[in-house]
N, C-alpha and C positions, 0 to 999 in steps of 0.2 A: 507596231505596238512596242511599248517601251519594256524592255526587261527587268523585274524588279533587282535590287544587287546582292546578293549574296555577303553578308555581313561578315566583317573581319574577324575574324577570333586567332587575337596572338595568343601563340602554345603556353608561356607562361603562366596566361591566367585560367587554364584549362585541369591546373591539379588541384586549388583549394580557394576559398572566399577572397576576394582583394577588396583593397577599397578604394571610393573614388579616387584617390590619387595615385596610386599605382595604375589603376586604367588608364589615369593622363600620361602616366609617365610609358604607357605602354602605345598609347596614341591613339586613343578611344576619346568619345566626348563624352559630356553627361546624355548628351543626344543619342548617340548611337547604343547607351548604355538601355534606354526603352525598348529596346527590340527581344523579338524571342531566344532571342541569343541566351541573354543573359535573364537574372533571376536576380529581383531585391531581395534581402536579406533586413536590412533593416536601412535608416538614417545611414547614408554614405557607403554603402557594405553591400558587398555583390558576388554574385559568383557566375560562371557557363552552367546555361538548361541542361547540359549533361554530364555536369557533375553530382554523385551519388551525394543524399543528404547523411553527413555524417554531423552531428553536435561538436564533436570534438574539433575539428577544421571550425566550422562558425565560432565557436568560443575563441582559439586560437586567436582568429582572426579578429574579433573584436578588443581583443587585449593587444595585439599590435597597433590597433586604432586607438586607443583609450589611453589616459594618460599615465603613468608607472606606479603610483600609489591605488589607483584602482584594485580594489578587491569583487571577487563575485562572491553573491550573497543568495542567501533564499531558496526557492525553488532550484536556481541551478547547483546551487550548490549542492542541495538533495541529490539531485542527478548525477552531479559531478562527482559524489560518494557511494554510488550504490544503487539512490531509491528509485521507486516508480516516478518520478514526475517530468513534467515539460521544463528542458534547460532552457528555449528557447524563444518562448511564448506569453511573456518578453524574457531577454536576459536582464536577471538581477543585478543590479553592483549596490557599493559603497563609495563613496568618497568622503573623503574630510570635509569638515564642516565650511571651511573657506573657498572650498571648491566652486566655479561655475558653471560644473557641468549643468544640462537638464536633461530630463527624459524625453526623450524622443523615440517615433516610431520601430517599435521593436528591442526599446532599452528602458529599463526603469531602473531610475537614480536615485538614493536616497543618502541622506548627509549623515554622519553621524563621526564620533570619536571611533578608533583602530587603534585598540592595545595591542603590543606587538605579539603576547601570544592570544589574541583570539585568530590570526591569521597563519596557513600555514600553504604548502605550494603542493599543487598534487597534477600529475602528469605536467609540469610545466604550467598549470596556472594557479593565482593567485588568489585564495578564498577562505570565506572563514571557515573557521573548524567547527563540527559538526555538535559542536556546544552551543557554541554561539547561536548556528545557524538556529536552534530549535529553540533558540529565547528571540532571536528576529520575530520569527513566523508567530512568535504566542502575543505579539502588539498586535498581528495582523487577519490573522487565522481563527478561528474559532476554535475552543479546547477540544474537539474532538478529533479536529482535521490533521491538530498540532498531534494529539497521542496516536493516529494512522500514522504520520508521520516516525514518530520514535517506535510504534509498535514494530514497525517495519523494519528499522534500523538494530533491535533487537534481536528478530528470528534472523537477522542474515547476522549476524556478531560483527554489527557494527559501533556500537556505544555499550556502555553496562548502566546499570541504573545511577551509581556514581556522576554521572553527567546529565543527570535527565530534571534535576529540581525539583519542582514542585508536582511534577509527572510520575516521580519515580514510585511511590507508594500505589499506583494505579496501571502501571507503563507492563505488560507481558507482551511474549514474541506469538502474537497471533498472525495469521499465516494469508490473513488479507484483509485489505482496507473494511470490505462490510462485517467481517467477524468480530473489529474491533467497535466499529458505529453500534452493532446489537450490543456488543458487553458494555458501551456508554450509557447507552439507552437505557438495560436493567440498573447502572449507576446509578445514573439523573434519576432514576424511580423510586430510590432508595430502597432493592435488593440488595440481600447478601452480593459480595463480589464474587462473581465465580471462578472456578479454576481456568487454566486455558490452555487448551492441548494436552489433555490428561490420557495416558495409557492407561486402558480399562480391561479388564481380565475376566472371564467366566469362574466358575466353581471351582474348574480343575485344573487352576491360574494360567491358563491358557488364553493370551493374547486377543482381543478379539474386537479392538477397533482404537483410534483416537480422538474424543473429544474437541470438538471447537470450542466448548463451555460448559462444563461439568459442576453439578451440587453435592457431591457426594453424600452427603449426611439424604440426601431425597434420594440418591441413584439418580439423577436426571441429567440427562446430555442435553444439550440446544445446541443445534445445528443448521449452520446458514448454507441454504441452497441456494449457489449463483445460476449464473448462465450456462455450466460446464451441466449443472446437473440432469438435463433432459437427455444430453448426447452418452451420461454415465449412468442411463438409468438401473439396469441390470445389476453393476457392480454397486450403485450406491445400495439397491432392494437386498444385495446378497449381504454385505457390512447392514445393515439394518435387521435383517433378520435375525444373525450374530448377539447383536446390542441386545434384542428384545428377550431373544429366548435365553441370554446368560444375566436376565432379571434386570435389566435397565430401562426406565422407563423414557423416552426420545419426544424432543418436541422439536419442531422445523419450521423455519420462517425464513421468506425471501428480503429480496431488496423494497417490493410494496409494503409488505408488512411492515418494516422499517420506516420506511420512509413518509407510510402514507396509514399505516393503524398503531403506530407507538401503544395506544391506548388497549387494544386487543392484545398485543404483545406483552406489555407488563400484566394484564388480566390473569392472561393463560400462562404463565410464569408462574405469579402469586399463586395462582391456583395449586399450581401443579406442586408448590413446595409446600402447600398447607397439607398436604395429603401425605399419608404413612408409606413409605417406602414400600416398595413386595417385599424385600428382603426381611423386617421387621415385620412385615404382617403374616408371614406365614414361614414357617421350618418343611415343609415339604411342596413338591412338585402339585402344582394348579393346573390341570386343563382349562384351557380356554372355552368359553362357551359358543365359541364360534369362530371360523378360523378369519384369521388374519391377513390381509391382500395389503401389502406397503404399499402397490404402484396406485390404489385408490384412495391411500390418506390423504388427507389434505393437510397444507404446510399448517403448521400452528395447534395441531392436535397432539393429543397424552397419548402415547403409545405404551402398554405396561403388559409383562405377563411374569407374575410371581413365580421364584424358584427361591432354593437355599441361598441361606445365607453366603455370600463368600469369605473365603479365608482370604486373612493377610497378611501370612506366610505365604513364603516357599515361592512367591511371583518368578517367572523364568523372564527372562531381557525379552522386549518386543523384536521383533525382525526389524533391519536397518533402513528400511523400504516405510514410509508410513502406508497405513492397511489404508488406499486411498476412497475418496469418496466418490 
């Protein structure tokens, strides 16, 4: 019986992506390149099955591929600055208008003008600046996804609203992509805008949680519960209890509510801000007519238990740690 062969892997191509030609030159074919050896990357671009996926190598390497006025754009560029997104699924570029590249599997091309300062080089490659990038994504994107984007790029101090255009009157550092799609949503519904990431204080200005989205004239927090919050249920019920009993009233909505009751969402909102604040409705301590169980609300309900009014003097600094959720 015939022995199947044990495939070549010259050591060169075993520390970062090459491309087909370097394979050739390394004495590979495009033939022997189909085997489990190696791994497509994209149109021409390869690398060894047991090299670790790093972006920065794949980038690299597609810029040694691509021709010298190549910029990257977009998405990767996001990534290549900080944000949450896929650099590589496709890589972005630019080229000049006269250019003939085309997009090909694993690369997306698009032609446009490059003023020299919309482009600037960062670890060694070539991209636009993170101005630019967030007027690309708003031909392509939809405004919501474009302000996830800048929100993002905010809470890590990566732009100031100076760069953000027609964003910037709307753009806060909310502290994740569905915190910022809820604050769109009361947007688009035409609510008030709300705060975002408000330090909130009890009676006796003592610290006592931070806001995802705060009305302060209602006292009302809105608070997106992700996927974190089942595994944090304890600590988020003990910051909830905090919020309620220093006279805030709390309303919770997931990613379904989002996504799939917008309509229930802006309801219970409106609702909740037609209504008298505790603090204004009463100057002394209200028992509750029955106690209170957090872990049995359900997301998108008023949660309220009137106390005094707070002061707004004398606040002490929050602790440096957010009081997490």
């Amino acid at each position: 019986m015939e022995m199947s062969r044990t495939p070549r892997i010259p050591d060169e191509l075993k520390e970062r992506p090459f491309s087909l030609g370097e394979a050739r030159q390394a004495g590979l074919t495009l033939k022997s390149l189909k085997s489990r050896a190696w791994r497509r990357l994209g149109s021409e671009l390869y690398c060894w099955s047991g090299l670790a996926e790093d972006p920065w190598q794949v980038l690299s390497a597609w810029q040694r591929l691509l021709p010298p006025e190549t910029v990257f754009a977009g998405s990767t560029v996001a990534w290549i600055s900080g944000l949450d997104f896929s650099p590589t699924d496709p890589v972005e570029i630019v080229v000049p208008p006269h250019s003939g590249m085309r997009s090909r599997p694993g690369l997306s091309v698009r032609r446009c003008k490059m003023p020299p300062g919309d482009a600037v080089t960062i670890r060694g490659l070539r991209a636009t600046t993170l101005r630019r990038t967030f007027r690309d994504l708003s031909l392509r994107w939809s405004a919501v996804e474009v302000l996830v984007a800048i929100d993002m790029a905010l809470s890590r101090g990566l732009t100031d609203t100076t760069a953000l255009g027609r964003f910037a009157a709307i753009a806060a550092p909310a502290e994740s992509p569905m915190e910022t799609r809820l604050r769109w949503l009361l947007i688009q519904r035409g609510l008030p805008r709300p705060q975002v990431q408000a330090n909130l204080y009890d009676i006796k200005n003592r610290f006592v949680g931070r806001a995802d989205l705060y009305y302060p004239a209602a006292r009302l927090v809105i608070e997106y519960d992700g996927g974190n919050h089942r595994e944090r249920l304890v600590e988020d019920d003990r910051r909830q209890n905090l919020l309620v009993n220093a006279g805030f009233r709390l309303l919770r909505f997931t990613a379904t509510d989002i996504y799939n009751q917008p309509d229930l969402v802006d309801a219970q909102v409106r609702s909740a801000l037609s209504q008298e604040s505790p603090a204004r409705r009463s100057t002394s301590v209200t028992m509750p007519s029955r106690i209170f169980s957090p872990a049995s609300q359900k997301p998108g309900s008023v949660m309220s238990m009137p106390r005094l009014r707070t002061s707004s003097s004398g606040r002490v600094d929050p602790p440096a740690a957010r009081n997490s959720r």
